[in-house]
C-alpha positions as CSV (number, residue, x, y, z in Angstrom):
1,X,-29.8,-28.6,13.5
2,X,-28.7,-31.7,12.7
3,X,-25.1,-33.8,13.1
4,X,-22.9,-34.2,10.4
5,X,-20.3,-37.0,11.8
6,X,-19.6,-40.3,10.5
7,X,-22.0,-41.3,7.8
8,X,-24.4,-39.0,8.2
9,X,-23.5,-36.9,5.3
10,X,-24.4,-39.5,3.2
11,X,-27.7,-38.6,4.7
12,X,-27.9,-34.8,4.0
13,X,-31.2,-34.9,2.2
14,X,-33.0,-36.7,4.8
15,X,-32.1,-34.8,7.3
16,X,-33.5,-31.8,5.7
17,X,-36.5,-33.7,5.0
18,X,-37.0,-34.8,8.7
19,X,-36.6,-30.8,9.0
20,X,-33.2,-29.5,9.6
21,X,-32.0,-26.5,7.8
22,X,-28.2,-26.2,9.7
23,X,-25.7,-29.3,10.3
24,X,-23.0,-28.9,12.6
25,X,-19.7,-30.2,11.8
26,X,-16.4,-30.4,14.1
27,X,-13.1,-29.8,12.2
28,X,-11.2,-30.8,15.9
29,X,-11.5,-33.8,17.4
30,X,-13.7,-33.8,20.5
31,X,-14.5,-38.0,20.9
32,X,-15.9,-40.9,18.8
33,X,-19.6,-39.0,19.8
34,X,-19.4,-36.6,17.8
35,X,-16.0,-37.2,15.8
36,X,-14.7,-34.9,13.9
37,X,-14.8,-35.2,9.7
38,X,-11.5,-35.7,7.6
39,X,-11.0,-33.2,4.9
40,X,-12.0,-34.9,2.5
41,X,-15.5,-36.0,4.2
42,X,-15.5,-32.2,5.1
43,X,-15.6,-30.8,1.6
44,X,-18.2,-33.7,0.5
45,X,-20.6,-32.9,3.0
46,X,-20.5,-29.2,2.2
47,X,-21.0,-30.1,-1.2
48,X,-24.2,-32.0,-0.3
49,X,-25.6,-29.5,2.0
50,X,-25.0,-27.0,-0.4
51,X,-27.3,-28.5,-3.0
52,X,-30.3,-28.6,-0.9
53,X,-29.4,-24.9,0.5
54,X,-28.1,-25.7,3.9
55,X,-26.1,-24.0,6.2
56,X,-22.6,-25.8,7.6
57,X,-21.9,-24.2,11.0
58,X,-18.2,-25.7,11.9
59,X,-16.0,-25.2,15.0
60,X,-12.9,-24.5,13.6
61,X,-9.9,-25.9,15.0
62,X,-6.8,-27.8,13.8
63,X,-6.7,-30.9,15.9
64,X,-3.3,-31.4,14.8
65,X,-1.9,-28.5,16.1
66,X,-4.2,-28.9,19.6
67,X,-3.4,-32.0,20.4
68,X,0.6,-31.4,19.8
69,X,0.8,-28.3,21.9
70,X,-1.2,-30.2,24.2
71,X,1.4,-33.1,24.3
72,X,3.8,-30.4,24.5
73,X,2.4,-29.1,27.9
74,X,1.3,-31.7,29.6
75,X,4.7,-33.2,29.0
76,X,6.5,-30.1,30.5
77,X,3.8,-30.4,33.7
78,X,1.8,-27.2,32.9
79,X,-1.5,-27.8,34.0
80,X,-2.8,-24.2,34.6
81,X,-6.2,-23.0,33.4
82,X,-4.4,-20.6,30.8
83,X,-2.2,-23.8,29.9
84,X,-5.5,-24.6,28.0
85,X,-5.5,-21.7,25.8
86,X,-1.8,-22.1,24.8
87,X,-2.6,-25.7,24.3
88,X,-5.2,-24.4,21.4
89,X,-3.5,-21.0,20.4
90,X,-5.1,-18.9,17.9
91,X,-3.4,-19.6,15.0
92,X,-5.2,-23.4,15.2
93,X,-8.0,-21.8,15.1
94,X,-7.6,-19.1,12.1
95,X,-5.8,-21.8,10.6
96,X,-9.2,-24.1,10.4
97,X,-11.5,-21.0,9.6
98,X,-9.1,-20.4,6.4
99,X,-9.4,-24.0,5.5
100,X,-13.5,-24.0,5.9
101,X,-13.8,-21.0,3.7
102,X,-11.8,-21.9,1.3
103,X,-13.7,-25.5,1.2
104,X,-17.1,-23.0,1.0
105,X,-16.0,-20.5,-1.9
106,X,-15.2,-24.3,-4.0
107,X,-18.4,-26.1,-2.6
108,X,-20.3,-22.4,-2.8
109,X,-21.7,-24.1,0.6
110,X,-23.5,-21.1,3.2
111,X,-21.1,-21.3,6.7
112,X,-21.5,-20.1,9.7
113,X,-17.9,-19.6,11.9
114,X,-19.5,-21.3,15.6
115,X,-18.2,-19.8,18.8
116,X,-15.3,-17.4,17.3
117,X,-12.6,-17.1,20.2
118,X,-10.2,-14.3,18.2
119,X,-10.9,-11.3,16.3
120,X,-7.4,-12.0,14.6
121,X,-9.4,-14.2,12.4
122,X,-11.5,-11.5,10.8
123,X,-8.9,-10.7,7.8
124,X,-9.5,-14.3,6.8
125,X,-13.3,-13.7,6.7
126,X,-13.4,-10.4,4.9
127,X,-11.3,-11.8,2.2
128,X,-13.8,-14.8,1.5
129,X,-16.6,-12.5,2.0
130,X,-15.3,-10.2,-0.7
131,X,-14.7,-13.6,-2.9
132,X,-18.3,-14.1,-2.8
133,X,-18.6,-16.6,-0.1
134,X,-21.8,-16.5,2.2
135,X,-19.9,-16.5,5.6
136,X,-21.4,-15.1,8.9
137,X,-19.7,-15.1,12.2
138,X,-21.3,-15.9,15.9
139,X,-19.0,-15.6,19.1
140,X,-20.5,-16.6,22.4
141,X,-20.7,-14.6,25.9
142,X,-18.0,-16.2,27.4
143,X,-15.8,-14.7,25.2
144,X,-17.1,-11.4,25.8
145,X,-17.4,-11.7,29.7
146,X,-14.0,-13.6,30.5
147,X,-10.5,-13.6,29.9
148,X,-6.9,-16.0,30.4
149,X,-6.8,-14.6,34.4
150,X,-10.5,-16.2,34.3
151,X,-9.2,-19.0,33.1
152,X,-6.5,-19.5,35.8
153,X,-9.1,-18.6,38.7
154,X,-11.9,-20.5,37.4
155,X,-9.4,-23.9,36.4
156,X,-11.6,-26.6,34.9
157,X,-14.7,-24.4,35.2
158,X,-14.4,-22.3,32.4
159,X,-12.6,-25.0,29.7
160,X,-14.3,-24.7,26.9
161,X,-13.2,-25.0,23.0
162,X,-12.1,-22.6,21.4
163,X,-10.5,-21.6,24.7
164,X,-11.5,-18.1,26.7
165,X,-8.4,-15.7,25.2
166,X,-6.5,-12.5,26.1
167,X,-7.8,-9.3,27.4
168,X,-7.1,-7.7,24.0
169,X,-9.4,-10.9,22.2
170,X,-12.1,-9.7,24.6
171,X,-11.7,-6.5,23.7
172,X,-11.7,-7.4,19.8
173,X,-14.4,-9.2,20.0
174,X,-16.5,-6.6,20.9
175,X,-15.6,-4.3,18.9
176,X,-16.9,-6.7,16.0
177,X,-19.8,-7.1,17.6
178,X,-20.7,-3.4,18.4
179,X,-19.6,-2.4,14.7
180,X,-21.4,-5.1,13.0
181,X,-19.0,-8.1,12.2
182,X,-20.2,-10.0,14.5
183,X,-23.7,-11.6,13.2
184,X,-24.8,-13.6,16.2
185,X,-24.7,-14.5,19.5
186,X,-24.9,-17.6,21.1
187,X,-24.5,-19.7,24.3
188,X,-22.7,-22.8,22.9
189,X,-24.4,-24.5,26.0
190,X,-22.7,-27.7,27.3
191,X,-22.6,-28.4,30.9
192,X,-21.2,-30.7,33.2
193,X,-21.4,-31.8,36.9
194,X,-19.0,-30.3,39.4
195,X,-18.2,-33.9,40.1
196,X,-17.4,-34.6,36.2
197,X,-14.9,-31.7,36.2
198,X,-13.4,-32.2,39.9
199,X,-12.6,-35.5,39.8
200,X,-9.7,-35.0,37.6
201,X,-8.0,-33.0,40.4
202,X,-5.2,-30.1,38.9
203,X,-4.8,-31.7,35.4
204,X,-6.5,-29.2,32.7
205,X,-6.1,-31.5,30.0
206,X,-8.5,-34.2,31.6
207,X,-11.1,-31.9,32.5
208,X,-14.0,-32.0,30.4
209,X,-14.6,-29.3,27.5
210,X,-17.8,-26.9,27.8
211,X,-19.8,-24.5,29.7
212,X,-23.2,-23.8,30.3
213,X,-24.7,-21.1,29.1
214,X,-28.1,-21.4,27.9
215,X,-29.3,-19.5,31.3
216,X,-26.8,-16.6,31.5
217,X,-26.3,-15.7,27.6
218,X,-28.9,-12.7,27.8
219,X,-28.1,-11.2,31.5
220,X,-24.4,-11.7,30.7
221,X,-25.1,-9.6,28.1
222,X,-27.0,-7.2,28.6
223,X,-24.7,-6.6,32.2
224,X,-21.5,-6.3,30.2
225,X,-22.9,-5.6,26.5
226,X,-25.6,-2.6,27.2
227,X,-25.0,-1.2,30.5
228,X,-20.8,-1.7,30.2
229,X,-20.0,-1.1,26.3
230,X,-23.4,1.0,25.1
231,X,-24.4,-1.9,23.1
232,X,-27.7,-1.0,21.9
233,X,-31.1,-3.1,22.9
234,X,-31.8,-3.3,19.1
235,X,-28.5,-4.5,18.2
236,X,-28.6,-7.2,20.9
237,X,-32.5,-8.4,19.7
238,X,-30.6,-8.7,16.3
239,X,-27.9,-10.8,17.6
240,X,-29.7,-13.0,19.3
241,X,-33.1,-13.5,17.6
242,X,-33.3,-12.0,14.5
243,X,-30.2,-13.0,12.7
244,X,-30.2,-16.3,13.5
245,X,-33.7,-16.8,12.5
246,X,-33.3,-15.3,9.5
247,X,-30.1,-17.8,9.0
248,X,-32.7,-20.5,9.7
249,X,-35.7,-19.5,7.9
250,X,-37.8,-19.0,11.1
């Protein structure tokens, strides 16, 4: 994979040339690290990574609805786990995957929707699909595995972006993966100390974003995915190695 922040679209060919056949692109704003790309740099990259038959996997959020309900809460002192999920409701999210695909079916650019949080997103994605747009959808395990009482429980320790949803998302989300709209699965691994999320004491908003996963993505699933919800060894050897290696050309 390669980055696709900054001026590094400008770069699209050399990246592929140095090997890379995804680039991963924020449309939220997660630090000057790995800043986010205006829509305008958005739908020029796509453009370039569609001419040498790339693949644009984007987080989809609105960072201007986030980071106002954000203000919002922190400003009326709720600093609950679950304040992090009303702080980026769904509707930031579906609102950002809408944008993307429309920016794909005009750019004819190959997406994949990273670390899908809501199943209330899927009308969206059917309609491009059916418009011709080559869209495929990963979730991750958290989202399978956890829901807003985890959230509460667990505080800063299971903050992540998109945020861990309702009991009925959970739900939904498996039911796209078990009936096939799901296309992969993934661990959207990024880890930090205990000290790194503890030293911001109660405040939810100040706790870093991300969970590791890498090491608990296949027992996770196979607990809750094959033994819990019948999900079929095949089925998970697709989602998790075969499917994305076809995305990839491995």
């Amino acid at each position: 994979w390669g980055g696709c922040v900054g001026n590094t679209p400008d770069d699209i060919a050399g990246l592929k040339a140095a090997g890379c056949t995804a680039y991963k692109v924020f449309t939220a704003w997660f630090g000057k690290e790995y800043a986010s790309l205006t829509d305008y740099e958005l739908l020029t990259a796509m453009e370039k990574v569609a001419a040498v038959g790339g693949l644009m996997g984007i987080h989809c959020e609105n960072s201007a609805l986030t980071d106002g309900f954000e203000k919002r809460l922190a400003a009326e002192g709720d600093f609950r786990g679950s304040a992090h999920e009303r702080a980026r409701p769904e509707i930031a999210e579906i609102e950002a995957i809408s944008r993307v695909l429309l920016f794909a079916r005009q750019t004819r650019c190959r997406v994949l929707v990273l670390h899908l949080s809501t199943p209330n997103a899927w009308p969206v994605i059917a309609k491009a699909r059916r418009d011709g747009v080559e869209v495929w959808v990963e979730t991750c395990a958290h989202y399978l595995t956890m829901n807003t009482d985890d959230l509460d429980r667990l505080h800063g320790f299971a903050k992540c972006a998109p945020p861990i949803r309702s009991e009925a998302c959970r739900r939904g989300l498996w039911q796209m993966v078990t009936d096939g709209r799901i296309d992969t699965l993934a661990s959207d691994h990024f880890p930090f100390t205990d000290e790194d999320r503890l030293k911001h004491g109660t405040n939810i908003f100040a706790i870093p974003s991300g969970m590791p996963g890498f090491d608990t993505l296949l027992p996770s699933l196979v607990s809750e995915g094959v033994h819990r919800q019948g999900l079929r060894w095949e089925r998970l050897a697709q989602l998790a190695s075969t499917t994305p290696a076809k995305l990839h050309g491995l």
